[in-house]
C-alpha positions, 0 to 999 in steps of 0.5 A: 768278250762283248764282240762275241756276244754283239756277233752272237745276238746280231747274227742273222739267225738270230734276227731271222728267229725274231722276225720269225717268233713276231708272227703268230703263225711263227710261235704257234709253229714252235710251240706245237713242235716243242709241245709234241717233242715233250710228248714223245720224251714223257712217253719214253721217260716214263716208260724206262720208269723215270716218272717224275721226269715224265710228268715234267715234260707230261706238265710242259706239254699240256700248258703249252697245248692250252697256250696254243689254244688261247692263241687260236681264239677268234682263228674260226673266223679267219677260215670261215672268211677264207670259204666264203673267198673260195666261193667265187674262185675259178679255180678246177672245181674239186679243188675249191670244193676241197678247200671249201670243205677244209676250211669249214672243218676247220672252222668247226674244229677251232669253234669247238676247241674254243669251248674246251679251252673255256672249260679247261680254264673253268670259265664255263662249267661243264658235266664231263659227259658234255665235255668228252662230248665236245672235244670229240666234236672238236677232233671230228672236225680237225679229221675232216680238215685234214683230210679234205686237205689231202683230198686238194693236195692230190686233185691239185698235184694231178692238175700241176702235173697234168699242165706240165705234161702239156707244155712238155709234150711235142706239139707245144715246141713250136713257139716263137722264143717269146712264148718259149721263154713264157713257158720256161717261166711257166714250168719254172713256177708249176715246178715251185707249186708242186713241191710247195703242194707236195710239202703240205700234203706230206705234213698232213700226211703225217697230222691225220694220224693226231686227231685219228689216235685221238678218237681211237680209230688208229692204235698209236702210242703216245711216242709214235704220235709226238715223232709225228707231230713234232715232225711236221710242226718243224715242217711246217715251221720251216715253211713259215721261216722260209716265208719270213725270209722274203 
C-alpha cells in the first residue's frame, strides 16, 4: 500500500504539477481555468432549476475571481517595464507599436482593477456610480490589450510566414551546405514561432469575447463565456506546463 501511494506522489506528473503551481503564472492559470468552468457549471445548474447548487459554484467562482486579482497586485509595473523595453527594440515596427500598445492596455487594465479589488474588499469606499465606473474602465482597457494583442499575432504571423517563404523560394537554393543547414535550422525555428504565435493568438481569440460580453457589446450568456474562458485559461495553462517542463 505504501509502494502505491510513494508511486502516486512521486509520479512525474505529480512533480510537474508542483513545479508548475510554484509559479505564479502557474496558479493563476489554474485558478482562472476552474474560475471559469465554475461559471459555466453555475450557469447551467441554475438554469435546470438547481439554484442552491449554482450559487455554490456562483460562491467559488467570485472568491476565486477576487483571489486572482489580489495576486495580480503591483502586475501593471511588470508591463509598463515591458513598454518601455519595447521602445528600443528593433523588431518590424507595427509590431512594436502593438506591443507597446498591449502592454500599456494592460497596465491600465491591472491599475484600475487594483481599485476594484480594494473596493471590493472595503478598504476604500466607493459611491456605486464611481464604482461601475472604474471597473468599466478597467474592462475598456483589457478589450484594448487584447486586441492590440491579436493586432501583433497576425502582423508577426505575416512577417514569419513572409521569411519562410523567402528562404523556400528558388533563388535561396543555391547555398553551400553550411548555409543549407543554417536554413534548416532557420525554418526549424520560424516553424515553432509560428505555431507558438498562432497558439496565443487563438486564445485571444477566444478572451476578446470576456471583456466584450462585460461591457455589453456582444449578447453572450454567462455559459458561452465560462466555455470560453475555461477554454483558453487551459490553453494558456498548457503553455505555462510545457514552459516549466524545460
Amino acid at each position: 500500500m505504501s509502494s502505491i501511494a510513494s508511486q502516486v506522489i512521486l509520479h512525474p506528473i505529480v512533480s510537474q504539477s508542483l513545479k508548475l503551481w510554484a509559479t505564479t503564472a502557474g496558479r493563476d492559470k489554474t485558478y482562472r481555468a476552474v474560475q471559469y468552468f465554475a461559471r459555466f457549471l453555475a450557469w447551467y445548474l441554475i438554469r435546470r432549476g438547481n439554484t442552491v447548487q449554482g450559487a455554490r459554484w456562483n460562491n467559488l467562482k467570485s472568491s476565486l475571481a477576487s483571489g486572482r486579482k489580489l495576486m495580480r497586485l503591483f502586475k501593471p509595473l511588470e508591463n509598463l517595464q515591458a513598454a518601455l523595453r519595447a521602445v528600443p527594440s528593433s523588431t518590424n515596427v507595427l509590431e512594436q507599436i502593438t506591443t507597446i500598445g498591449r502592454h500599456l492596455a494592460y497596465f491600465g487594465y491591472l491599475s484600475y482593477d487594483m481599485i476594484v479589488w480594494a473596493h471590493s474588499v472595503r478598504f476604500i469606499m466607493l459611491t456605486p456610480e464611481r464604482a461601475i465606473k472604474v471597473n468599466k474602465t478597467s474592462l475598456r482597457f483589457w478589450l484594448v490589450g487584447i486586441l492590440f494583442s491579436i493586432a501583433n499575432g497576425v502582423f508577426k504571423a505575416g512577417r514569419l510566414a513572409n521569411e519562410a517563404g523567402v528562404l523556400r523560394s528558388p533563388s535561396s537554393e543555391k547555398n553551400s551546405l553550411g548555409d543549407d543547414a543554417a536554413k534548416r535550422a532557420r525554418l526549424a525555428a520560424i516553424a515553432t514561432q509560428s505555431g507558438s504565435t498562432r497558439h496565443q493568438l487563438f486564445i485571444d481569440t477566444l478572451d476578446v469575447s470576456l471583456p466584450a460580453s462585460a461591457l455589453g457589446l456582444v449578447d453572450l450568456n454567462d455559459g458561452v463565456v465560462g466555455i470560453l474562458g475555461f477554454i483558453s485559461s487551459v490553453m494558456a495553462l498548457g503553455t505555462q506546463w510545457n514552459s516549466v517542463s524545460k
